[in-house]
C-alpha positions as CSV (number, residue, x, y, z in Angstrom):
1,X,-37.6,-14.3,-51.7
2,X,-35.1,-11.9,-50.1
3,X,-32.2,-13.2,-48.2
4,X,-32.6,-10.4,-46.2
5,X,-35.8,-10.4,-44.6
6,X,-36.9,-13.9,-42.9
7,X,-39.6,-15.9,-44.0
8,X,-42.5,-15.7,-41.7
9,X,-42.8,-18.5,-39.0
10,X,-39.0,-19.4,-39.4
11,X,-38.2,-17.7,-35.7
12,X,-35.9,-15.9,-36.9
13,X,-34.6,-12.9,-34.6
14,X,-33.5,-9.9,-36.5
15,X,-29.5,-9.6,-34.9
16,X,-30.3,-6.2,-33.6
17,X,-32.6,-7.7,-31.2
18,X,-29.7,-9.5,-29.9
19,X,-27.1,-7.3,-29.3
20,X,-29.3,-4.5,-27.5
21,X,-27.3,-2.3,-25.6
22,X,-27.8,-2.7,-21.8
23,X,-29.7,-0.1,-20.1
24,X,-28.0,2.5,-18.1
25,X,-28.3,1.2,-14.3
26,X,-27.5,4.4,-11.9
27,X,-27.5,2.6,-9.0
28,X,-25.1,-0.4,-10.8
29,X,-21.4,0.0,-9.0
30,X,-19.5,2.5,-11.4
31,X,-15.2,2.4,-10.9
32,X,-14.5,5.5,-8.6
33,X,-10.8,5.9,-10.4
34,X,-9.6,7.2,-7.6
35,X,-5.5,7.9,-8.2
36,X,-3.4,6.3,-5.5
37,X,-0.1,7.8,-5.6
38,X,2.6,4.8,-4.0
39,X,3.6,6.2,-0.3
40,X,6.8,4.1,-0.1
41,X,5.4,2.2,2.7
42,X,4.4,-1.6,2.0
43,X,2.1,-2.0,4.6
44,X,0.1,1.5,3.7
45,X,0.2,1.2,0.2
46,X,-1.5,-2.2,0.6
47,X,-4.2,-0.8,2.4
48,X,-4.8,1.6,-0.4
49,X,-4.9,-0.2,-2.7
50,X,-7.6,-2.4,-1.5
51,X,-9.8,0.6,-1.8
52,X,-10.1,-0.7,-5.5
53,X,-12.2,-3.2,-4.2
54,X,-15.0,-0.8,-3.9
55,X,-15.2,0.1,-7.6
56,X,-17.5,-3.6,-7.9
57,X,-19.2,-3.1,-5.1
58,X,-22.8,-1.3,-4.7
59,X,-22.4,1.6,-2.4
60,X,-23.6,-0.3,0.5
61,X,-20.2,-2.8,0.5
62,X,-18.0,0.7,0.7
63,X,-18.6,1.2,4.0
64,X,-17.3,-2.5,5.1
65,X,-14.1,-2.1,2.9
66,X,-13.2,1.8,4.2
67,X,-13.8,0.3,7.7
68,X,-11.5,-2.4,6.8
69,X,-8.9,0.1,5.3
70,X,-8.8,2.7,8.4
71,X,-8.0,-0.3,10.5
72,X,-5.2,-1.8,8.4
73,X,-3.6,2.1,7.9
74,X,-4.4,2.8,11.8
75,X,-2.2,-0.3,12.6
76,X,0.4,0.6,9.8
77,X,1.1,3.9,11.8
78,X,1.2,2.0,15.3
79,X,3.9,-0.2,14.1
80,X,5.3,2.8,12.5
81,X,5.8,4.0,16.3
82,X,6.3,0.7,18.2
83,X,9.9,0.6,16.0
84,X,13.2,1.5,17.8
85,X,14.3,4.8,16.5
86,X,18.1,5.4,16.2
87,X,20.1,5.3,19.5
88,X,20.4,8.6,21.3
89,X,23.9,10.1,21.0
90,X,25.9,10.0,24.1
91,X,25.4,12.3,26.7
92,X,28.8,14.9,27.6
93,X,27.5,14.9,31.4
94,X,27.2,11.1,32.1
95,X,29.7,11.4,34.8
96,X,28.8,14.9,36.9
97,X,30.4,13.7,40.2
């Protein structure tokens, strides 16, 4: 016989059975590849780039993880303005007497 086709009743499973391309799943999670340009900021950046996390998730976990991310970038721009600023420069009419 043929080494190439199986005997009948071996069980044997032709290998293109096997490796059968997985179907095409539209409502799988797909990677949005969103670019996120570095703003210089620790705390921001950070933020952003947990928005990756949403490129496994199904579209019902993005809402969680944006939720998340406005919080962390609304409290990055607090702290932004709870900081000191420089000192004021000194004022010429201190002493008006």
């Amino acid at each position: 016989m043929s080494d190439s086709v199986p005997e009948a009743g071996t069980g044997a499973v032709p290998a293109a059975v096997l490796e059968a391309e997985p179907t095409y799943d539209p409502a799988a999670p797909a990677p949005l590849n969103a670019d996120r340009t570095p703003s210089g900021n620790a705390d921001v950046d950070a933020q952003l780039g947990r928005l990756a996390d949403t490129d496994h998730l199904a579209t019902d976990g993005h809402v969680e993880v944006y939720e998340d991310v406005h919080r962390g970038l609304r409290d990055a721009l607090t702290a932004l303005d709870a900081r000191p600023g420089p000192p004021a420069p000194p004022s010429q009419y201190q002493n008006r007497s």
